[in-house]
VOLUMDREN-402610 format. One record per residue (C-alpha): residue number from 1; chain; x, y, z. Coordinates in pm, whole numbers, plus 50000, padded with zeros to 5 digits. Layout:
N
R num cadena    px    py    pz
R NUM      A     X     Y     Z
...
END
This chain:
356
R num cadena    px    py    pz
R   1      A 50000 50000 50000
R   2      A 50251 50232 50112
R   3      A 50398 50225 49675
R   4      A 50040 50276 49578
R   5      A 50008 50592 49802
R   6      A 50388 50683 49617
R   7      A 50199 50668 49328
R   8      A 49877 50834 49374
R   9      A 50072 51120 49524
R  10      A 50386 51148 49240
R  11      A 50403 51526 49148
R  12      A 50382 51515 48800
R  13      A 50559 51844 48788
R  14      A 50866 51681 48827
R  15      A 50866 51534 48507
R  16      A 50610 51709 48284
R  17      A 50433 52024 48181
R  18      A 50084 51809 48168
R  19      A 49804 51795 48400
R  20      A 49521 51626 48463
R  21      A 49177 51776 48449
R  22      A 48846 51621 48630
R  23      A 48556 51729 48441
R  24      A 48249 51744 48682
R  25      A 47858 51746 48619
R  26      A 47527 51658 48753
R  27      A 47395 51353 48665
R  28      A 46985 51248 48553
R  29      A 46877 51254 48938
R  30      A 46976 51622 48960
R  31      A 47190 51481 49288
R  32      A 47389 51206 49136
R  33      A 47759 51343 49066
R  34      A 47986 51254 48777
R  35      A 48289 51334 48673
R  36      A 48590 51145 48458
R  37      A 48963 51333 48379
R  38      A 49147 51435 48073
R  39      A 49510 51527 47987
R  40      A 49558 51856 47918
R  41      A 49912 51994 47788
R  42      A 49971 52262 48034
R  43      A 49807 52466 48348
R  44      A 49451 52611 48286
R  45      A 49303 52910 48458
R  46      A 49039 53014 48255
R  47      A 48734 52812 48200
R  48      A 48703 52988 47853
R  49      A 49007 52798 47735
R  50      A 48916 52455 47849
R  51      A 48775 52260 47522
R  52      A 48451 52148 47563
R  53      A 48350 51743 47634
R  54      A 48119 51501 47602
R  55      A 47964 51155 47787
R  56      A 47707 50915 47730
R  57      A 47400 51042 47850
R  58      A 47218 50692 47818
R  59      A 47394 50630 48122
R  60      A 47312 50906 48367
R  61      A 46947 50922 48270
R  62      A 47015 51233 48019
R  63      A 46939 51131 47672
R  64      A 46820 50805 47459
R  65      A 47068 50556 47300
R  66      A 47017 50646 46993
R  67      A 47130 50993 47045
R  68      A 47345 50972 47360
R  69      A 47617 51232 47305
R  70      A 47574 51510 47571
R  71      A 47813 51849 47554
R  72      A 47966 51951 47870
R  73      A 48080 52347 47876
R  74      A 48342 52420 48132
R  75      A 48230 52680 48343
R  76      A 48455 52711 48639
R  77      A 48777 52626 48764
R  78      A 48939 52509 49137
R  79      A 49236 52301 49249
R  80      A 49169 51950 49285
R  81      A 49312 51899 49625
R  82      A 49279 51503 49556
R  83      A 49566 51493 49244
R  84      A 49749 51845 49377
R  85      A 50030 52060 49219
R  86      A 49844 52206 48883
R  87      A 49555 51959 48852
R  88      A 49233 52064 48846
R  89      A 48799 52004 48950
R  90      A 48631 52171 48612
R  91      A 48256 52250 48716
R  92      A 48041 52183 48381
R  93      A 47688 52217 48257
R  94      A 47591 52009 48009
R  95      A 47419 52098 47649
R  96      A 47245 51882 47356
R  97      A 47524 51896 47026
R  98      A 47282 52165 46883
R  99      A 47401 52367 47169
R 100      A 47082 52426 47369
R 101      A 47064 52321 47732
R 102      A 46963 51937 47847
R 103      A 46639 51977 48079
R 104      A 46874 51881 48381
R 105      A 47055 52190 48363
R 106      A 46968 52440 48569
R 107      A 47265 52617 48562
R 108      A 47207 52789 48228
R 109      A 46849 52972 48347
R 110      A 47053 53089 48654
R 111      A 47320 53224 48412
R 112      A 47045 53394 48268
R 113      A 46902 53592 48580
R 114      A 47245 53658 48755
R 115      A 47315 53834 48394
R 116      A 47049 54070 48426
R 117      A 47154 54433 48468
R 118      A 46952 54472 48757
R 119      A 47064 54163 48984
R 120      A 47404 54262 48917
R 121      A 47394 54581 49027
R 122      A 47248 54448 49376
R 123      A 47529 54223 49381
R 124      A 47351 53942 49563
R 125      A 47526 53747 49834
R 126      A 47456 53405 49941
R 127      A 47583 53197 50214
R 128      A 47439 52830 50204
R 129      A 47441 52600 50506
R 130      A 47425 52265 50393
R 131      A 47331 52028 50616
R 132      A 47379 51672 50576
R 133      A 47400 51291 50735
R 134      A 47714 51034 50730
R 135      A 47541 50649 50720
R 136      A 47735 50360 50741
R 137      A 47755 50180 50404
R 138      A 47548 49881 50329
R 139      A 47334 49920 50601
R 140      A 47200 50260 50524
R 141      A 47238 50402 50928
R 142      A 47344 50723 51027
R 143      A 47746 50671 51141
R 144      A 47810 50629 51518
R 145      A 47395 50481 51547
R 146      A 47400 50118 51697
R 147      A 47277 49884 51355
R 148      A 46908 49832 51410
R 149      A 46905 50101 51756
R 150      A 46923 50425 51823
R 151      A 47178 50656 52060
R 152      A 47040 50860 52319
R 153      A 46791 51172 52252
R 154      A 46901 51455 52081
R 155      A 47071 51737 52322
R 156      A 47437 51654 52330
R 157      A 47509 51617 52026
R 158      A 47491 51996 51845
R 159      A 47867 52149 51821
R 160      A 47956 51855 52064
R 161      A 48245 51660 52118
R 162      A 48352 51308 52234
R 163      A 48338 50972 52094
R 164      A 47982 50926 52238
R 165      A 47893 51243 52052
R 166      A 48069 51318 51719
R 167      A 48082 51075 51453
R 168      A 48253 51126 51124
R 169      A 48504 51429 51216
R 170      A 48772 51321 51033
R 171      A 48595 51293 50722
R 172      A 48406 51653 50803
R 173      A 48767 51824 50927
R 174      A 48938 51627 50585
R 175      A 48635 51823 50388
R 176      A 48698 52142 50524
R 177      A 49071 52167 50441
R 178      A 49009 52068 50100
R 179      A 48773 52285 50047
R 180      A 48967 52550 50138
R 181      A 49244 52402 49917
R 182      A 49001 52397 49616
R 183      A 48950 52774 49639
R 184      A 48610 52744 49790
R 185      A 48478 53006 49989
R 186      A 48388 52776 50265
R 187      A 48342 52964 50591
R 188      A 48278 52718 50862
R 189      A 48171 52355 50946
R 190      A 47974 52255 51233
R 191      A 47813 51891 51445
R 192      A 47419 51897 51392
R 193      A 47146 51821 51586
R 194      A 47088 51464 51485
R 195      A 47394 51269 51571
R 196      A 47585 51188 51222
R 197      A 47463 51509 51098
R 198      A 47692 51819 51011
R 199      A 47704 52140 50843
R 200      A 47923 52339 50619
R 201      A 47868 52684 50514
R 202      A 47993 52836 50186
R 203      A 48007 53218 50172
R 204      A 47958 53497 50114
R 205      A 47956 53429 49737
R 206      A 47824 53674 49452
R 207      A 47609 53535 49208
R 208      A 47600 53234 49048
R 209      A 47954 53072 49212
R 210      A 47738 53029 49497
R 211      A 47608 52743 49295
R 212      A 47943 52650 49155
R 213      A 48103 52659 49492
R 214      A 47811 52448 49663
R 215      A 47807 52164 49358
R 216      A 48206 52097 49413
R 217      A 48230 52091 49782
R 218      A 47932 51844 49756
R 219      A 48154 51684 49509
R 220      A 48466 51653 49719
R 221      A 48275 51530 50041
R 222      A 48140 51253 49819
R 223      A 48482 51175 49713
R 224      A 48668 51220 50053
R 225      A 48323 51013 50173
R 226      A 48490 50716 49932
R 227      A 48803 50726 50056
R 228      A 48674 50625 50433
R 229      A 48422 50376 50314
R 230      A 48125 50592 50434
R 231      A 47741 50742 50255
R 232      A 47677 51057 50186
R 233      A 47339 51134 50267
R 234      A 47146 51491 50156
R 235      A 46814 51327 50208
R 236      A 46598 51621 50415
R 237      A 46435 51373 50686
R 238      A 46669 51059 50666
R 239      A 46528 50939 50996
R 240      A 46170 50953 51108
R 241      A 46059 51045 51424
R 242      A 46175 51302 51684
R 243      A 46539 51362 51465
R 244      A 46571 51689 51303
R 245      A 46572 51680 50943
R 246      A 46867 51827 50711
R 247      A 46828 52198 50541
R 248      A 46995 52407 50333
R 249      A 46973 52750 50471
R 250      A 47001 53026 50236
R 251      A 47112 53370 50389
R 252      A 47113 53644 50146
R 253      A 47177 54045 50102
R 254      A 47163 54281 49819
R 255      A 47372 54588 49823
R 256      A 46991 54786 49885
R 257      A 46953 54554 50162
R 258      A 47344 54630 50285
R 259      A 47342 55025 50280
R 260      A 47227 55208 50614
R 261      A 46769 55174 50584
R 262      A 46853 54832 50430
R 263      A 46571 54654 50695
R 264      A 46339 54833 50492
R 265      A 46435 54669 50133
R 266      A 46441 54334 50366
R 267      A 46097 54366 50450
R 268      A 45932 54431 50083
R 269      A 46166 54120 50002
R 270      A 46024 53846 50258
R 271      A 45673 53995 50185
R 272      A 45756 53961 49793
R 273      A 45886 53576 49919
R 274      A 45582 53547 50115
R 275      A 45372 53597 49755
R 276      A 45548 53335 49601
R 277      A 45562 53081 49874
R 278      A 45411 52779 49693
R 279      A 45622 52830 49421
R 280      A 45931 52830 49592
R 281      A 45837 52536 49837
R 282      A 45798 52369 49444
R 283      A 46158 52427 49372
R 284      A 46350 52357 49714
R 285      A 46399 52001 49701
R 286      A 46243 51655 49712
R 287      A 46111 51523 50009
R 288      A 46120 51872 50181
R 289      A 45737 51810 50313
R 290      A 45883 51561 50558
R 291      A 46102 51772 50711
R 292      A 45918 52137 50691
R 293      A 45671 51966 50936
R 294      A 45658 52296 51207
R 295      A 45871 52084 51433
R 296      A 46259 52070 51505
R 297      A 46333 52424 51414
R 298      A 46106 52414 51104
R 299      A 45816 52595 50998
R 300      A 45517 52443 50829
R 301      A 45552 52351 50461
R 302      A 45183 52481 50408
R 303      A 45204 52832 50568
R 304      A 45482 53140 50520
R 305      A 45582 53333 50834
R 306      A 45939 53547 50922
R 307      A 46022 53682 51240
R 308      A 46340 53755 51444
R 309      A 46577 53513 51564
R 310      A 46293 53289 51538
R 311      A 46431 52955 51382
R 312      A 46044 52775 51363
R 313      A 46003 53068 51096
R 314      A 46063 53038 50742
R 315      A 46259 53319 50748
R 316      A 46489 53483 50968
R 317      A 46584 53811 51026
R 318      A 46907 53796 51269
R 319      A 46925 54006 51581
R 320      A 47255 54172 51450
R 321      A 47054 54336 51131
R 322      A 46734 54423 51302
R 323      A 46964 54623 51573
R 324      A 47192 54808 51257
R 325      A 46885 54814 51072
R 326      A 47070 54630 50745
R 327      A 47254 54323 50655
R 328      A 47080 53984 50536
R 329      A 46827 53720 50622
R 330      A 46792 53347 50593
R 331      A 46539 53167 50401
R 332      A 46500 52852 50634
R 333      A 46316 52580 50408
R 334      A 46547 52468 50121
R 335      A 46615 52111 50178
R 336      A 46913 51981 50183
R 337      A 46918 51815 49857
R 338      A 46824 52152 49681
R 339      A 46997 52282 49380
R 340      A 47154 52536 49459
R 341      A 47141 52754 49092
R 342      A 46788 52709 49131
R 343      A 46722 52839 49469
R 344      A 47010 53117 49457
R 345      A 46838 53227 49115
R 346      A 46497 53236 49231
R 347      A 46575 53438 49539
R 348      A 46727 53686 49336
R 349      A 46458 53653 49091
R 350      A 46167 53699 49350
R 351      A 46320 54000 49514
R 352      A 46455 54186 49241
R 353      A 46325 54141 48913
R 354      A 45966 54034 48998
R 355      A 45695 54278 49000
R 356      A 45385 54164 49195
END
């Protein structure tokens, strides 16, 4: 073993100018990651220059056999803290030969909004928390949970720390530092709730990297998640019963909402949300009516309410904007398995380009 970690961790700088590039995509499911690598004959920092790619798309659920080719565009560029030195994670949409978007990518209608004179002069900031749950493989159990049993109630487990408490670290701690590696703006991790459970947090982001930035670090956890033998879960309510489910909180500011008088602009946007509530609750993720239940920190699926520092809402404002009277708030009910161009886009969408 100890030649085959020589080998997986040779510098190819040593000997040659080439380097290896994983191209990365979303797969039929709209959760299902792929990816595959290419040699490329020098570094690459500019998406623009990568050439484009294809794959079968028989095989992720994107397109028929008889007409299986599927284009993937490059569209941003990080360090792929898995190969090192110059190597690099390519984040891709994917596109019929013709050149119009497959139906799985959401990325290009995002593209489209975050383009829009008027979002971009609001500069929109996100920061996502996405929550999610480590289960042991084969037997589809949170990690740390006795097979067939459960640990003790939930209470010690939030931020904790102990053996008895905190399952998975290394694999959340490995995460982190590659993140940060990768050129991801990832700002924090944390132990949930539900034993097994954690958090990370990427942002503040602009625009539509917020999506970019949330689709690779999903990416490398499900690859660091491979290394240590372990399932990567993003299912909202993986356990029934009294277990809190797994969100992905979206806290968000315009410039309006950042300048001195910014509650104001705040306001008009959760009551604009509050308009489109259904429609939103649509988009947020699968499964998400099993979690939004108006228990463990949620609010009900079926109604829209906001308040301050009150995490049973579906929005938040935070104590530190109502008291300087700007900053950001949180939408609380994307799910966890949420896509994340669609949510950031339809934020921005909602509260600056729509007109009720």
């Amino acid at each position: 073993m100890s030649l085959l970690n020589d080998l997986i961790n040779l510098d190819l700088a040593d000997t040659t100018e080439k380097i290896i590039a994983e191209y990365v995509w979303i797969g039929g499911s709209g959760m299902d990651m792929r990816s595959k690598a290419r040699t490329l004959s020098g570094p690459v920092s500019d998406p623009k220059k990568l050439p484009k790619w294809n794959y079968d798309g028989s095989s992720t659920g994107q397109a028929p056999g008889d007409d299986s080719e599927v284009i993937l565009y490059p569209q941003a560029i990080f360090k792929d803290p898995f190969r090192r030195g110059n190597n690099i994670l390519v984040m891709c949409d994917a596109y019929t030969p013709r050149g119009e978007p497959i139906p799985t990518n959401k990325r290009f209608n995002a593209e489209k909004i975050f383009s829009h004179p008027d979002v971009i002069a609001e500069e929109p900031w996100y920061g996502i928390e996405q929550e999610y749950t480590l289960l042991q493989k084969d037997v589809n159990w949170p990690l740390g949970w006795p097979i067939g049993g459960f640990p003790g109630p939930q209470g010690p487990y939030y931020c904790g720390a102990g053996a008895e408490k905190a399952f998975g670290r290394e694999i959340v701690d490995s995460h982190y530092k590659a993140c940060l590696y990768a050129g991801i703006n990832i700002s924090g991790i944390n132990g949930e709730v539900m034993p097994g459970q954690w958090e990370f947090q990427v942002g503040p982001v602009v625009g539509i990297s917020a999506g970019d930035e949330l689709w690779i670090a999903r990416y490398i956890l499900e690859r660091i998640a491979e290394i240590a033998g372990v399932v990567v879960s993003f299912d909202p309510k993986p356990i029934k019963g009294d277990w809190n489910g797994a969100g992905a909180h979206a806290n968000y500011s315009t410039k309006s909402m950042r300048k001195d008088g910014g509650i104001n602009v705040i306001k008009k946007a959760i009551e604009k949300l509050g308009m489109r509530h259904k429609e939103h609750i649509a988009a947020y993720g699968d499964g998400n009516e099993r979690r939004l239940t108006g228990q463990h920190e949620t609010a009900d699926i079926n109604k829209f309410s906001w308040g301050v520092a009150n995490r049973g809402a579906s929005v938040r404002i935070g104590r530190d904007t109502e008291k300087d009277g700007k900053g950001y708030f949180e939408d609380r009910r994307p799910a966890s398995n949420m896509d994340p161009y669609v949510v950031t886009s339809m934020i921005a969408e909602t509260t600056i380009l729509w007109k009720p």
